[in-house]
C-alpha positions in Angstrom: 0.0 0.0 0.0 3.2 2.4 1.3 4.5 2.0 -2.5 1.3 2.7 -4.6 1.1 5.8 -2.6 5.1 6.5 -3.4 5.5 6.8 0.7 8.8 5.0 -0.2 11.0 5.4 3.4 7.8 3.5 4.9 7.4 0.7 2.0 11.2 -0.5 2.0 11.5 -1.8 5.5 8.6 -3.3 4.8 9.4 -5.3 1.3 12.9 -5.8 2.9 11.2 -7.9 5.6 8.8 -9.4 3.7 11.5 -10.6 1.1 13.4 -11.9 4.3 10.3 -14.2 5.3 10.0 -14.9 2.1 13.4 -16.0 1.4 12.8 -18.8 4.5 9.5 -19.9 4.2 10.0 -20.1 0.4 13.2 -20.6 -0.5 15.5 -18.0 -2.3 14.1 -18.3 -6.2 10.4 -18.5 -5.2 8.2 -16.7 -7.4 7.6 -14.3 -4.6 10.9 -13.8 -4.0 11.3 -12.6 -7.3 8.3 -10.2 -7.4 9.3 -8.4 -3.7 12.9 -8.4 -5.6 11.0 -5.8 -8.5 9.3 -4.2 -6.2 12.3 -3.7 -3.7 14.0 -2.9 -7.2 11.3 0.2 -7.9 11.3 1.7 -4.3 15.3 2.0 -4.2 14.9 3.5 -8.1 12.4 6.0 -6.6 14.4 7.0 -3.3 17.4 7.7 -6.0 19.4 4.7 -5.0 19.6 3.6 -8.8 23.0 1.3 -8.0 20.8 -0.8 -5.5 18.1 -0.7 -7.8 20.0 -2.2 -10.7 21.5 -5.2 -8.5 17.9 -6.1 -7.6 16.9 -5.8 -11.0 19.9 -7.9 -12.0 18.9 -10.7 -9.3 15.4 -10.7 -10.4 16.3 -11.4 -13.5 18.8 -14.1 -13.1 16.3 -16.1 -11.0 13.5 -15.7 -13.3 15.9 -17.2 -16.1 16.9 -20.1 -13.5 13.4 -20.9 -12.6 12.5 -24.1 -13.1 9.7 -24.9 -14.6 11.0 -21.5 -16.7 7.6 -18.3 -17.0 8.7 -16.7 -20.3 6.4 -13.8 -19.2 8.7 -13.5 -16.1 11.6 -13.6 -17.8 10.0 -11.0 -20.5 8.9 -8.6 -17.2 12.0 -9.0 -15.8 14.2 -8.2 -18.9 11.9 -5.2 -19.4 12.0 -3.9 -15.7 16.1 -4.3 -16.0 16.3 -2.8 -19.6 13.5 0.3 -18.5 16.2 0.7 -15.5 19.2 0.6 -18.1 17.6 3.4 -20.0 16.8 5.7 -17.5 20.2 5.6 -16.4 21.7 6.5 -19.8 23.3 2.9 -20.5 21.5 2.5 -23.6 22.9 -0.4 -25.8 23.0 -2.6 -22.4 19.2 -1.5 -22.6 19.0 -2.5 -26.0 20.4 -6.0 -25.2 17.5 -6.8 -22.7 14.8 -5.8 -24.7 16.5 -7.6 -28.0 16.0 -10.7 -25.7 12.3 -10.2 -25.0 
């Protein structure tokens, strides 16, 4: 809820334990490990920690391509997410190599 309404210093402690839990209950390349990892990966972006944000995106990403039984879709949203990142940040033929791989 903190996120959707971009209160970002409230939402990250929150995501950060829930990806903890998460992590245990679930094991480290659960699906929902991998979605808290995006949105952990937006709220850094959005409190300007774009270096944190990119390592998440990167994680997210490697998981979803390691999942087994693979979700193309994830991969795709994942590849997106990363490449959307890549851009914003100036880096665009990295960019351009994610979303060549969609």
């Amino acid at each position: 809820v903190y996120q959707n309404l971009g209160v970002h210093d409230r939402a990250r402690p929150l995501r950060e334990e829930a990806l903890a839990l998460q992590i245990t209950l679930q094991g480290p390349a659960s699906r929902d490990v991998r979605d808290s990892l995006g949105s952990l990966a937006l709220i850094r972006g959005e409190q300007g920690d774009a270096d944190a944000a990119g390592e998440l995106h990167t994680r997210r990403l490697a998981l979803a391509e390691a999942a087994r039984p693979l979700d193309p879709a994830d991969v795709a949203d994942a590849r997106i997410r990363l490449g959307r990142h890549l851009m914003d940040r100036s880096q665009t033929e990295a960019a351009e190599a994610q979303f060549t791989r969609v």
